[in-house]
N, C-alpha and C positions, 0 to 999 in steps of 0.2 A: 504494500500500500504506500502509496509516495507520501512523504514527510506534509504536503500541505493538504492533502485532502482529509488524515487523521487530523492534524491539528483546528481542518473547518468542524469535522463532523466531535472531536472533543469540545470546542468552544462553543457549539447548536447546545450539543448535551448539557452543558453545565449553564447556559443564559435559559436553556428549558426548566431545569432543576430549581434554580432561584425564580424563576415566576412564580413557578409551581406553590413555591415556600410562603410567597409574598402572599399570595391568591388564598391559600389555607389560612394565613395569619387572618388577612383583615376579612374574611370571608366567617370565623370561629372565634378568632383571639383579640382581635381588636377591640378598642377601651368602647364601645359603642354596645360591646357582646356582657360587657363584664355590671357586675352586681353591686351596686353604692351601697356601701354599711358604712351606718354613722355608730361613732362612740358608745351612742344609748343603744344601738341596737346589738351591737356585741357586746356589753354588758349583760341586756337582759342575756341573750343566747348562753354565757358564762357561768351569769348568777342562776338557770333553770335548774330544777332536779331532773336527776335522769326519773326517765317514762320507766315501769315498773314493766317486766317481760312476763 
């Protein structure tokens, strides 16, 4: 395989890989996905007693 066709079809591979990553992030992980706890609310969650099984 000549030396520049690897190194097109390695550089597709890896600019494919990090889309990919970016697209999962803001698509699951991003701050828009994520759950606001205030102070008082993890307090109460801390202060509960455990539910009896």
């Amino acid at each position: 395989m000549p030396r520049s066709t690897l190194r097109r079809e390695l550089t597709v591979a890896i600019i494919v890989k990090v889309a990919a990553i970016f697209l999962l992030y803001f698509l699951f992980f991003s701050p828009a996905h994520r759950i606001h706890v205030t102070p008082a609310d993890m307090a109460a969650a801390l202060l509960e007693k455990p539910r009896p099984r």
